[in-house]
FIPAVEX-636621 format. One record per atom (N, C-alpha, C): residue in three letters; x, y, z. Coordinates in steps of 0.2 Angstrom, whole numbers, plus 5000, padded with zeros to 4 digits. Layout:
ALAXYZ...
//
This chain:
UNK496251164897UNK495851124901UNK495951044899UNK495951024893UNK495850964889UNK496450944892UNK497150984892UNK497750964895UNK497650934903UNK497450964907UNK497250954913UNK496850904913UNK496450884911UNK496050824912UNK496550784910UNK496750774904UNK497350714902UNK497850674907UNK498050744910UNK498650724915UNK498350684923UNK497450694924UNK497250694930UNK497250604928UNK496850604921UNK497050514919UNK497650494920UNK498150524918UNK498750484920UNK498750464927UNK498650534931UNK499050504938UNK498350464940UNK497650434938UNK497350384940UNK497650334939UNK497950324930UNK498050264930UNK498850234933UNK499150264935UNK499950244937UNK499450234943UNK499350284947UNK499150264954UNK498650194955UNK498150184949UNK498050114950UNK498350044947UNK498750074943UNK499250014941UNK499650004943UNK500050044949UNK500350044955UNK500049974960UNK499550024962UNK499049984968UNK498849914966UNK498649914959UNK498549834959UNK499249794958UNK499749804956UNK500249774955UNK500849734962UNK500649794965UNK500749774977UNK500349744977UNK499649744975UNK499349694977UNK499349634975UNK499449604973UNK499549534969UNK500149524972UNK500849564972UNK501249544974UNK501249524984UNK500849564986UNK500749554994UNK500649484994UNK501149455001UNK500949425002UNK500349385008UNK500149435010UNK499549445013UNK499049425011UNK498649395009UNK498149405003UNK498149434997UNK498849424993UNK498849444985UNK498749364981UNK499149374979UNK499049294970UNK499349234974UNK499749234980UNK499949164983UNK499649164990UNK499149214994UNK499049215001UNK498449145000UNK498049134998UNK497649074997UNK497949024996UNK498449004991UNK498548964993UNK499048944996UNK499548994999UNK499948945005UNK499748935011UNK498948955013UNK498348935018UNK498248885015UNK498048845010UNK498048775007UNK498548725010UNK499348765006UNK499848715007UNK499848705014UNK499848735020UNK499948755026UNK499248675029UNK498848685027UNK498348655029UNK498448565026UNK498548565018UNK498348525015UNK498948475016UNK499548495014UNK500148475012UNK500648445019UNK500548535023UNK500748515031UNK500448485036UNK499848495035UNK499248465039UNK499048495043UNK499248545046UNK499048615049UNK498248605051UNK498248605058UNK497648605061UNK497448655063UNK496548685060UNK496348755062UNK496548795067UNK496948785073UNK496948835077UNK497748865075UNK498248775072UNK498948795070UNK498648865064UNK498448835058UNK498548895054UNK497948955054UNK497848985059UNK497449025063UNK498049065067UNK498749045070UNK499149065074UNK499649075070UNK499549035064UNK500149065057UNK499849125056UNK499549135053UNK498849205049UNK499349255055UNK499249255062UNK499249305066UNK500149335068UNK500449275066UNK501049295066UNK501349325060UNK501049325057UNK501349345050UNK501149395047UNK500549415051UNK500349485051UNK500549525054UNK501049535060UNK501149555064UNK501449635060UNK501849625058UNK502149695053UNK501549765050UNK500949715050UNK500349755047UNK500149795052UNK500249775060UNK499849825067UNK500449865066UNK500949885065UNK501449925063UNK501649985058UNK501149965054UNK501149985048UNK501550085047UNK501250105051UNK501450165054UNK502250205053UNK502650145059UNK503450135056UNK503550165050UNK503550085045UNK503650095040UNK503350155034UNK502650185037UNK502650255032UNK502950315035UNK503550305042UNK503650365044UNK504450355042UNK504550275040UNK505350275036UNK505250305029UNK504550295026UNK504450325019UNK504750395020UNK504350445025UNK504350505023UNK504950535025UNK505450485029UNK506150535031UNK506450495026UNK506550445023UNK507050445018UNK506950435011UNK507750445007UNK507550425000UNK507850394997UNK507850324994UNK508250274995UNK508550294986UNK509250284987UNK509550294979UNK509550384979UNK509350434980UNK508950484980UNK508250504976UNK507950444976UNK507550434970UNK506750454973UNK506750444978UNK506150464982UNK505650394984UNK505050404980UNK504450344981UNK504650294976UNK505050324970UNK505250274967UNK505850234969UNK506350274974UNK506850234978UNK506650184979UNK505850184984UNK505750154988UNK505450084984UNK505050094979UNK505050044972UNK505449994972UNK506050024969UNK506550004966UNK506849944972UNK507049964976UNK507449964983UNK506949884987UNK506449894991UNK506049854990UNK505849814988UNK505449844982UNK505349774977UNK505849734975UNK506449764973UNK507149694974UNK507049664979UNK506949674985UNK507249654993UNK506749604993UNK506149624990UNK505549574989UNK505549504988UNK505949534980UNK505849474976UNK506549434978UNK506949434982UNK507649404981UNK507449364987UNK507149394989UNK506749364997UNK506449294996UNK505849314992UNK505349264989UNK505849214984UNK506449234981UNK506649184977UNK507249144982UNK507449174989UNK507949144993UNK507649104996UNK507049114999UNK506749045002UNK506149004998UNK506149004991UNK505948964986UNK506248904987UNK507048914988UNK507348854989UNK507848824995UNK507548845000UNK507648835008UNK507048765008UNK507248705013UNK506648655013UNK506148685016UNK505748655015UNK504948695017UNK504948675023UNK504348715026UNK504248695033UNK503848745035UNK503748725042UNK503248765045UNK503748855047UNK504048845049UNK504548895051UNK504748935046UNK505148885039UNK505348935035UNK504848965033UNK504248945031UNK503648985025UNK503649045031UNK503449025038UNK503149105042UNK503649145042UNK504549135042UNK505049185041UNK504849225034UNK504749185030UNK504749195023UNK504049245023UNK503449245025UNK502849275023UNK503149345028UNK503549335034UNK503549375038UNK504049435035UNK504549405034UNK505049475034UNK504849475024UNK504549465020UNK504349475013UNK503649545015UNK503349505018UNK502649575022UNK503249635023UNK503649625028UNK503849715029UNK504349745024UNK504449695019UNK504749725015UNK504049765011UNK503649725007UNK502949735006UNK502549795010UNK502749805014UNK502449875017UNK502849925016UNK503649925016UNK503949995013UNK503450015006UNK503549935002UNK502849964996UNK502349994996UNK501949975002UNK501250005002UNK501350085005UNK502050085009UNK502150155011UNK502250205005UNK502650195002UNK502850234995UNK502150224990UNK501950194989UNK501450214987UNK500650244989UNK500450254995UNK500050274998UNK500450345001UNK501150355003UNK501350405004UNK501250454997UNK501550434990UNK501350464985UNK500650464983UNK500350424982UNK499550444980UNK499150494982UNK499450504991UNK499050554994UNK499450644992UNK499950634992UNK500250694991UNK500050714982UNK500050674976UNK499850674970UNK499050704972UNK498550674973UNK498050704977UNK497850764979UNK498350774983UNK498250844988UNK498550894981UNK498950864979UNK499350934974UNK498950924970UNK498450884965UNK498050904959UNK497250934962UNK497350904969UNK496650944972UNK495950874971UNK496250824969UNK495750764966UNK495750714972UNK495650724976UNK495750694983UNK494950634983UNK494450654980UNK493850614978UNK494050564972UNK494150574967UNK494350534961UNK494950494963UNK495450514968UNK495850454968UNK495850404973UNK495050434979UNK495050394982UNK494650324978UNK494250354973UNK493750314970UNK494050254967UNK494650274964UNK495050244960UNK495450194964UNK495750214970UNK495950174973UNK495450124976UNK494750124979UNK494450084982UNK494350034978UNK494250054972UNK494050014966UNK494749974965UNK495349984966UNK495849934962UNK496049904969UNK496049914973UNK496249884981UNK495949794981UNK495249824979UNK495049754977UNK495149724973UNK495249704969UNK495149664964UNK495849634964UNK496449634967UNK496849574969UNK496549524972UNK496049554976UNK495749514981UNK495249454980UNK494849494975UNK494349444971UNK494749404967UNK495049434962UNK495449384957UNK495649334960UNK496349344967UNK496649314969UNK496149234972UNK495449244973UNK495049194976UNK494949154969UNK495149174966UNK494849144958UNK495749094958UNK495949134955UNK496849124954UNK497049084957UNK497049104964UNK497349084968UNK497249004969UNK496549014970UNK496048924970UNK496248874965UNK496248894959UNK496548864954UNK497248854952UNK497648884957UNK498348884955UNK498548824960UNK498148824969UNK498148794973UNK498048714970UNK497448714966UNK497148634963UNK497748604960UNK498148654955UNK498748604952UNK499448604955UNK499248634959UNK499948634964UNK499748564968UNK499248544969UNK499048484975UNK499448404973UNK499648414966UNK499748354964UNK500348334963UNK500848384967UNK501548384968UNK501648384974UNK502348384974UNK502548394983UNK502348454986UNK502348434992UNK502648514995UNK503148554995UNK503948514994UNK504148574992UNK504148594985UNK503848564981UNK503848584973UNK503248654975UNK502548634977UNK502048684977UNK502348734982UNK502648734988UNK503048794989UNK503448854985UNK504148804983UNK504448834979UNK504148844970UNK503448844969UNK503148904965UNK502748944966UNK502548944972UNK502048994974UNK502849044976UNK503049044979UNK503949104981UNK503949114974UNK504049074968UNK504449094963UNK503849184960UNK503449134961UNK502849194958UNK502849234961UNK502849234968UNK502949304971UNK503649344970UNK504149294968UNK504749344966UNK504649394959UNK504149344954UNK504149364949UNK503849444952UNK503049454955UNK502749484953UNK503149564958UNK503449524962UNK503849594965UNK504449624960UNK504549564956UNK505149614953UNK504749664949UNK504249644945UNK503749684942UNK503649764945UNK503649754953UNK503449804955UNK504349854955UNK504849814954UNK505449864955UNK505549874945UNK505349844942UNK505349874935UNK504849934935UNK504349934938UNK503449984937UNK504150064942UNK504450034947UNK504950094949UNK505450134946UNK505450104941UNK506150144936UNK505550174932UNK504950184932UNK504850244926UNK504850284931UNK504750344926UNK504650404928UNK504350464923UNK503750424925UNK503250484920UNK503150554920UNK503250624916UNK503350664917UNK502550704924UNK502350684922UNK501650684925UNK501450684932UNK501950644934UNK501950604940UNK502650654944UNK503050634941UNK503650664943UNK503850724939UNK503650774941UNK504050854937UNK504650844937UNK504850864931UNK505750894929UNK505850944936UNK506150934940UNK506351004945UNK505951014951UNK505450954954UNK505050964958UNK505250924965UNK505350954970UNK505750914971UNK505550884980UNK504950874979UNK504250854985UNK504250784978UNK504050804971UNK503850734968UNK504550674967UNK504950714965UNK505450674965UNK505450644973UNK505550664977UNK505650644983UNK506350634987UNK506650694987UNK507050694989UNK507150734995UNK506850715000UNK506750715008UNK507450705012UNK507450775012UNK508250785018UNK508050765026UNK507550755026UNK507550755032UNK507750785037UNK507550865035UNK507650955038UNK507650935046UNK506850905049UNK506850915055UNK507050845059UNK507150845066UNK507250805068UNK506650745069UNK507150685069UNK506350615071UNK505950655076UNK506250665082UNK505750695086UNK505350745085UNK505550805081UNK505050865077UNK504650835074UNK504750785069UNK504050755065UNK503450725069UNK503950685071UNK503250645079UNK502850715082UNK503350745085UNK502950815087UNK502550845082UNK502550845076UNK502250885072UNK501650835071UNK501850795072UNK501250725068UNK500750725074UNK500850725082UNK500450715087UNK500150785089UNK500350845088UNK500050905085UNK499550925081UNK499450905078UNK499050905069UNK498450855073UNK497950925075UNK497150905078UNK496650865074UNK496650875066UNK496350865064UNK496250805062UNK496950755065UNK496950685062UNK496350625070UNK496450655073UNK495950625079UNK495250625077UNK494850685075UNK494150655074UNK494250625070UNK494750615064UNK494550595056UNK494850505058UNK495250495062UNK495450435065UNK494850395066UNK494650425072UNK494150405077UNK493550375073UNK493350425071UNK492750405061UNK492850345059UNK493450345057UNK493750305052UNK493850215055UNK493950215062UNK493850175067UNK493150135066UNK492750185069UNK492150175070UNK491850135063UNK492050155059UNK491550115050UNK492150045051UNK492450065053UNK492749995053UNK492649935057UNK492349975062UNK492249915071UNK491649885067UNK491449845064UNK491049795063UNK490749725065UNK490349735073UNK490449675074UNK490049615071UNK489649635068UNK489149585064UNK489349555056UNK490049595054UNK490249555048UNK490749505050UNK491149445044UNK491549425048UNK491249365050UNK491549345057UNK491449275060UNK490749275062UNK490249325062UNK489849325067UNK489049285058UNK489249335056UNK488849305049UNK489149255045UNK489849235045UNK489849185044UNK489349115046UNK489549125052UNK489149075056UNK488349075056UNK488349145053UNK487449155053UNK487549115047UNK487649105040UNK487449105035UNK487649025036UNK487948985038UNK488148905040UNK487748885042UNK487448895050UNK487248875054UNK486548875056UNK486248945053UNK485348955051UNK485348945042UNK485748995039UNK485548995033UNK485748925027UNK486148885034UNK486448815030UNK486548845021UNK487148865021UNK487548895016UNK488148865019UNK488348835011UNK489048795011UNK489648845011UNK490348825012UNK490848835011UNK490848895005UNK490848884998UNK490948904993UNK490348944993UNK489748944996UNK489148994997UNK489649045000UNK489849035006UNK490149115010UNK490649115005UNK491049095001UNK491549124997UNK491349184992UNK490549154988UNK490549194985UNK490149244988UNK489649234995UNK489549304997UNK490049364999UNK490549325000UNK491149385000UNK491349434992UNK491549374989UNK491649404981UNK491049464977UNK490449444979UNK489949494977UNK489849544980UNK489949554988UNK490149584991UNK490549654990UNK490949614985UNK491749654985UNK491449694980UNK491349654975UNK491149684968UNK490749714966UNK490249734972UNK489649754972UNK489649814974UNK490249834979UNK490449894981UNK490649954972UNK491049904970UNK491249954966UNK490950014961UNK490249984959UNK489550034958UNK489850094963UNK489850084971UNK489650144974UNK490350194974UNK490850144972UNK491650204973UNK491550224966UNK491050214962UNK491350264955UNK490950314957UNK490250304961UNK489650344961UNK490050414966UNK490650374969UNK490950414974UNK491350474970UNK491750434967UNK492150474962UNK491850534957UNK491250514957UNK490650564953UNK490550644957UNK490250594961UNK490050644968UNK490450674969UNK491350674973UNK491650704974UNK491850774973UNK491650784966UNK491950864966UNK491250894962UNK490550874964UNK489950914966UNK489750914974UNK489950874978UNK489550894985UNK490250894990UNK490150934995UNK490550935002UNK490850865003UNK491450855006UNK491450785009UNK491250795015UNK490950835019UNK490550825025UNK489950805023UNK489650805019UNK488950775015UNK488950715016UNK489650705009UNK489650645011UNK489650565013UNK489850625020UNK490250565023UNK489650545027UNK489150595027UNK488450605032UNK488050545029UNK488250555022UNK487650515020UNK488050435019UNK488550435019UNK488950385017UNK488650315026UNK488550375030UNK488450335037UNK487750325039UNK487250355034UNK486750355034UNK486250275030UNK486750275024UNK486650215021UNK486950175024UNK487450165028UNK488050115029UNK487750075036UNK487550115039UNK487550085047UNK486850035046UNK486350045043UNK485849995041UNK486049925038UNK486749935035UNK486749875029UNK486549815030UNK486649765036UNK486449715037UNK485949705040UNK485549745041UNK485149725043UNK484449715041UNK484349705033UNK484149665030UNK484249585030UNK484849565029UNK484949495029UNK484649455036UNK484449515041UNK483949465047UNK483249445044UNK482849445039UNK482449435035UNK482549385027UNK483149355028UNK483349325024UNK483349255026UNK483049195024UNK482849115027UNK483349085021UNK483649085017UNK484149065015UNK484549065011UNK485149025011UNK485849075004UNK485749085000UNK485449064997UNK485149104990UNK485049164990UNK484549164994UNK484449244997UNK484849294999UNK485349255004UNK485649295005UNK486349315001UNK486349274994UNK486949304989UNK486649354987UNK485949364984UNK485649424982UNK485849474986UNK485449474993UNK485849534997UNK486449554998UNK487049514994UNK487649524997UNK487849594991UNK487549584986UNK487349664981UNK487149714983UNK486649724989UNK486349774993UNK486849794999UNK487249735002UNK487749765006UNK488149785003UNK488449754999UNK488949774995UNK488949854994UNK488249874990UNK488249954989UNK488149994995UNK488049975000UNK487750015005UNK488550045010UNK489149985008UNK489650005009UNK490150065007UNK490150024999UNK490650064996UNK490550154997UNK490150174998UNK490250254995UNK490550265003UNK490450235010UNK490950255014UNK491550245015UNK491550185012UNK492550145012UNK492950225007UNK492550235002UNK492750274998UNK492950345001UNK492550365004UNK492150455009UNK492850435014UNK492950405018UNK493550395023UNK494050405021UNK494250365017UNK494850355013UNK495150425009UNK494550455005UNK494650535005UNK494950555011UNK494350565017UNK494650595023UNK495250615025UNK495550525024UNK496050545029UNK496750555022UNK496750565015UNK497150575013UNK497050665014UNK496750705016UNK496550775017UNK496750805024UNK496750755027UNK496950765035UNK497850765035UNK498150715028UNK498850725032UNK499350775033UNK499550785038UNK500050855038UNK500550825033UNK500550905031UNK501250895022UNK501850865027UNK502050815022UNK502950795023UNK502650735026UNK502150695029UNK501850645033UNK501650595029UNK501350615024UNK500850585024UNK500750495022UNK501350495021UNK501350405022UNK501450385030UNK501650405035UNK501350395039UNK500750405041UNK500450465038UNK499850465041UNK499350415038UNK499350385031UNK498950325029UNK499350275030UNK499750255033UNK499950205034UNK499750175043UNK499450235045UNK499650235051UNK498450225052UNK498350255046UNK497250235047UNK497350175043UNK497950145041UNK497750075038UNK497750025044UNK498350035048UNK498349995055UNK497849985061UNK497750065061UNK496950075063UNK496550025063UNK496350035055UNK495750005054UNK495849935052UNK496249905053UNK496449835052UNK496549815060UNK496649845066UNK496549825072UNK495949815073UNK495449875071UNK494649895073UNK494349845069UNK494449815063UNK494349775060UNK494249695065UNK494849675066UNK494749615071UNK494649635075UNK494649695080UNK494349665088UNK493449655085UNK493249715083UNK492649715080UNK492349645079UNK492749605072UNK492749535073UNK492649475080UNK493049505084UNK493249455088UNK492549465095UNK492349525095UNK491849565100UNK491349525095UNK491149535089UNK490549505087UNK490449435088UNK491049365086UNK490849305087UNK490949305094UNK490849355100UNK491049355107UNK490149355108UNK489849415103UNK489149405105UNK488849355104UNK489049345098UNK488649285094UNK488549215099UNK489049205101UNK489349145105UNK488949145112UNK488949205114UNK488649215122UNK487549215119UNK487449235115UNK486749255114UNK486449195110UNK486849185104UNK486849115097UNK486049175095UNK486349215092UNK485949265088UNK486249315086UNK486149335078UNK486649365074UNK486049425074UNK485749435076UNK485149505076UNK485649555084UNK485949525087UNK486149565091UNK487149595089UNK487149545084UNK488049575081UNK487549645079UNK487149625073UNK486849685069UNK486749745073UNK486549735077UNK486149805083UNK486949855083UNK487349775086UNK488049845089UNK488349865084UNK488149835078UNK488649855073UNK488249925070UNK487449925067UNK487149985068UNK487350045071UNK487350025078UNK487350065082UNK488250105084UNK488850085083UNK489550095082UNK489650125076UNK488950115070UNK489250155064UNK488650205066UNK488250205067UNK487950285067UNK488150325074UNK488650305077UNK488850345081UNK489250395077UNK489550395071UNK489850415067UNK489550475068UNK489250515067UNK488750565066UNK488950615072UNK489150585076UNK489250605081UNK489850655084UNK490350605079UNK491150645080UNK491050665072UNK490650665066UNK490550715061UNK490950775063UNK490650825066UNK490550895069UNK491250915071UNK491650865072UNK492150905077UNK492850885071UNK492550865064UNK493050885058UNK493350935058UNK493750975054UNK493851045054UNK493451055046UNK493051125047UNK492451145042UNK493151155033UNK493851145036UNK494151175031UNK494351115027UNK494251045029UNK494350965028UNK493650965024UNK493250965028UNK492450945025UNK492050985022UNK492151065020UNK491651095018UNK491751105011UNK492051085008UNK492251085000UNK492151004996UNK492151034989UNK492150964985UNK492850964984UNK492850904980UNK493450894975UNK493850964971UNK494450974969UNK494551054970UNK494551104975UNK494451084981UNK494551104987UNK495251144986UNK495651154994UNK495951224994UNK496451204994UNK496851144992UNK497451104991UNK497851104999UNK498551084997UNK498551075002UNK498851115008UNK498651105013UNK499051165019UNK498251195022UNK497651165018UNK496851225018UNK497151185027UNK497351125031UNK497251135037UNK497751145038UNK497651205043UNK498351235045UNK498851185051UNK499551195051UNK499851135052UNK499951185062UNK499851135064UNK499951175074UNK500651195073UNK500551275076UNK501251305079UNK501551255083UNK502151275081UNK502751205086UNK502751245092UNK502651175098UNK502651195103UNK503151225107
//
């Protein structure tokens, strides 16, 4: 047993020393996403709507994300598998970030630059989200690793507002293209990191002669049989649909931004750090999650996850100023995390075997749409009403809807904890 629990640490800690090390190097909001919105602003002169319209084209790759985890599961780059994808990648990363390090700056080259680095950057999150779910399903810790992952997803993100800020200050006293061509360098650095973190190969991780871990993917069935196999497998719809739904949030976001400006007159750096303690507030409830998971059901706890979650702001209408409202941003914080955590479980439990980096590649885009319209419908109400008691309502009320597509999970997803019935417990639909 002592053995077994050993190796279930290992595969936490690779799989989070993985995920933080993408993370940093993302250019998205990893170690330089802050502050090439500085240089963009500061340096170029970029006026709110211009770098508002950068942010959207740069992320274009992200509403996609699907693609790229369905290139994870048909190929193996070198034969090497997830680690191919590592190694392969992460080079294309960093030679990327080092090739237009030294390109003149400008409005154009930075968006090429952030653009085609992003999709390289998503084959990474594909290979690793494709791998963590299948490690997962094969050790039966489908709770522990989501907990583990909810927990390290952030903390690039925190750091990065620290780091990032600070890196941005001493970059301001150079050029632009001096501060350019070091924020690129860093991201060449931290990607190549991620193709060196590619060449291990821990026993643990990879079996001697397994050959789903290695990853050696013939790609047996046709593109078309996969898609068929992927839009056949019922059980990814209500677990979508859920997952949607905790995400559609219209009261966080722009809509409390503006509450917290423009009643709670809370500065700039006030809402930064109500986001930050937000983050970090959550992570109490992803270990609480990871506790929980292999004593109670995940239909439990996904019930109760929606049960704490859909009230969350709605405290902060009872809050007269940021002071206050940084306190409460500890109470939303925890009111969140055990659902970010519950989801995330979910839908690594829903993937059809041989998929599964499309399938978590494919609830990240999801919920990164649902994310912004959500945003975008909240300052719609905000703006038509000029009252953030009415984002809170729809927002309340789209998360406790969740309850409602509960039920039509399949009982062989949710009726089990951690150590559940590995994988295959949902059966995969006869070809048509």
């Amino acid at each position: 047993m002592g053995k077994d629990v050993d190796g279930r640490w290992k595969i936490l800690l690779y799989c989070g020393a993985l995920i933080a090390l993408i993370g940093f190097a993302d250019p998205q909001g990893g170690l330089i996403g802050l502050p090439v919105s500085f240089l963009l602003k500061n340096k170029l002169h970029l006026k709110a709507h211009e770098l508002a319209n950068f942010k959207l084209w740069a992320a274009l790759p992200l509403y996609g994300a699907a693609l790229f985890g369905f290139a994870r599961d048909r190929t193996s780059p070198l034969g090497r598998g997830d680690r191919g994808h590592l190694i392969v990648f992460g080079l294309c990363s960093s030679l990327l970030y080092a090739g237009f390090a030294f390109a003149p700056v400008g409005y154009g080259v930075l968006l090429a630059a952030i653009l085609l680095v992003t999709c390289s950057t998503q084959m990474l999150w594909s290979a690793q989200a494709g791998l963590t779910a299948v490690l997962a399903r094969r050790r039966r810790m489908s709770g522990e690793v989501s907990a583990v992952w909810s927990v390290i997803v952030i903390l690039p993100g925190v750091a990065s507002s620290v780091l990032g800020g600070t890196l941005s200050d001493v970059l301001e006293k150079g050029t632009a293209q001096a501060a350019a061509r070091t924020l690129l360098l860093c991201g060449a650095a931290l990607t190549l990191a991620v193709t060196l973190f590619g060449l291990l190969k821990p026993v643990t991780i990879f079996p001697e002669g397994e050959r789903e871990s290695e990853g050696k993917r013939a790609a047996k069935a046709s593109l078309l049989a996969d898609l068929g196999r992927l839009a056949r497998h019922r059980p990814i719809y209500p677990a979508l649909l859920a997952y949607i739904l905790w995400a559609f949030t219209p009261g966080t976001g722009t809509p409390l931004q503006y509450h917290l400006a423009n009643t709670l007159h809370a500065t700039d750096s006030q809402w930064g750090q109500f986001l930050a303690i937000t983050s970090l507030s959550m992570i109490p409830t992803f270990l609480l999650f990871g506790f929980l998971a292999s004593r109670a059901p995940l239909g439990r706890l996904l019930a109760w996850s929606v049960v704490i979650g859909a009230p969350g702001l709605i405290p902060m209408l009872f809050v007269h100023s940021a002071t206050g409202a940084l306190v409460l941003a500890v109470l939303f914080g925890l009111s969140c995390g055990l659902g970010n955590a519950a989801f995330l479980n979910l839908m690594i439990r829903v993937c059809p075997t041989g998929l599964e980096g499309t399938m978590m590649m494919l609830a990240g885009s999801m919920v990164a749409i649902a994310a912004r319209f959500g945003d975008v419908l909240g300052a719609a109400l905000y703006d038509r009403w000029h009252n953030f008691t009415v984002c809170v309502a729809v927002g309340a009320a789209t998360t406790a809807a969740i309850l409602l597509v509960l039920p039509f999970l399949p009982k062989a997803v949710t009726a089990d904890a951690d150590g559940w019935n590995a994988p295959g417990t949902v059966p995969e639909p006869a070809p048509a």
